[in-house]
Structures are given as structure tokens and as C-alpha cells.
Residue, then its C-alpha position, 0 to 999 in steps of 0.5 A: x633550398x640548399x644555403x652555403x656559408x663560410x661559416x656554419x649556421x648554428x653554434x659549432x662548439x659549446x665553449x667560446x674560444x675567443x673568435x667566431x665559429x659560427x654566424x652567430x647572432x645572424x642566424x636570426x636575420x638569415x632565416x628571417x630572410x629566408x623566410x618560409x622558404x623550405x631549407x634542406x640542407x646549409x653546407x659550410x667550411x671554415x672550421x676545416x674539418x667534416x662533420x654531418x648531422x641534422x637538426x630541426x629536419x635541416x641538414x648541416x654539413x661540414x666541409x673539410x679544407x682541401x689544403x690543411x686541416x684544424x689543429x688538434x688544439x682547436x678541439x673541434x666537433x668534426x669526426x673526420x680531420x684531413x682533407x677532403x670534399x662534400x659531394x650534395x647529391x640532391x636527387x629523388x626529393x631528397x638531400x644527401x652529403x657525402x666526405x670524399x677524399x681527393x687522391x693527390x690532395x695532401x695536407x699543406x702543412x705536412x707537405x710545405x714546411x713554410x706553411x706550417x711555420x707561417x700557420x704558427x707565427x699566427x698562433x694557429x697549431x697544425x696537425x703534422 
């Protein structure tokens, strides 16, 4: 089984930063849910930047924005910081992701200067 979330299903960043990054506390009531489904893979965004890993045999992936990417400020995890796609091959027993960039797809903030002047009216910083 493969789940898809907004935000990613285990702690994302070691310090808080006074919002939520993860789902936090309902990680729990979530794989209770799920119960002993086996879970392959969980996918998410929100934080606007890929990343990869596996832990506990369940691979997590990060899937980047296809319109702007997290401010350098955020100091955020991900390897890779620009717009972007995650492409799940789940062929052969097993699941893959895989970051592929979008020809054309450029980072809004740097291409509409009102979306950035917009992102920082709300106190979010953009990488430019």
C-alpha cells in the first residue's frame, strides 16, 4: 500500500519552527487505521522540497512544489530545493520514487515578482 499525504508522516525537522510540518500526533490514529495493512511507501509535499529515505522498511518521499520552492530560511531537510515532480514506479514487488525535473517549469517566485512580494507580505522568505 502506498498513502499520500499533504504533510509528511514522521517528524520532518528536529527543532520546531512554530507551525506543523508533519502530521504529527496523527501518525498514531493513522496506522492504527491502517492497521496491519503492509505500507510500502507514504508520498507527501508541503514542505516544498524532495527528499527520499526509508525507515522502519516504509519509504518516505518528499515531493518538491511545481511552483515555488521553500526559502533557504526554512532550513529544511530536503537534498534537492527547486521545482520538481516524484515519479512512483511500483513495478516488480517493489516501490520506487524517483525526482524528475519539468522542462518549462520554472520557480514562480523568480519568474512573478507579485508572488514573491505576496509570499513575503506573509512572512514566508523565497528563494530568488
Amino acid at each position: 500500500m502506498i498513502v499520500f499525504l499533504h504533510k509528511p508522516i514522521r517528524k520532518a525537522l528536529d527543532e520546531p519552527v512554530g507551525h506543523a510540518v508533519d502530521i504529527g500526533d496523527s501518525r498514531t490514529r493513522l496506522l492504527t487505521a491502517l492497521g496491519k495493512m503492509p505500507l510500502a511507501a507514504v508520498g507527501s509535499g508541503h514542505l516544498h522540497c524532495y527528499r527520499q529515505t526509508v525507515r522502519d522498511g516504509v519509504r518516505e518521499g518528499w515531493a518538491p512544489s511545481t511552483g515555488f520552492v521553500a526559502g533557504e530560511g526554512e532550513s529544511l531537510p530536503g537534498p534537492l530545493h527547486q521545482p520538481g515532480i516524484v515519479e512512483y514506479d511500483c513495478t516488480g514487488g517493489a516501490v520506487r520514487a524517483s525526482y524528475r525535473s519539468v522542462p518549462g517549469l520554472e520557480d514562480v517566485t523568480a519568474a512573478v515578482p507579485e508572488v514573491t512580494a505576496a509570499i513575503d507580505a506573509l512572512g514566508h522568505s523565497t528563494v530568488g
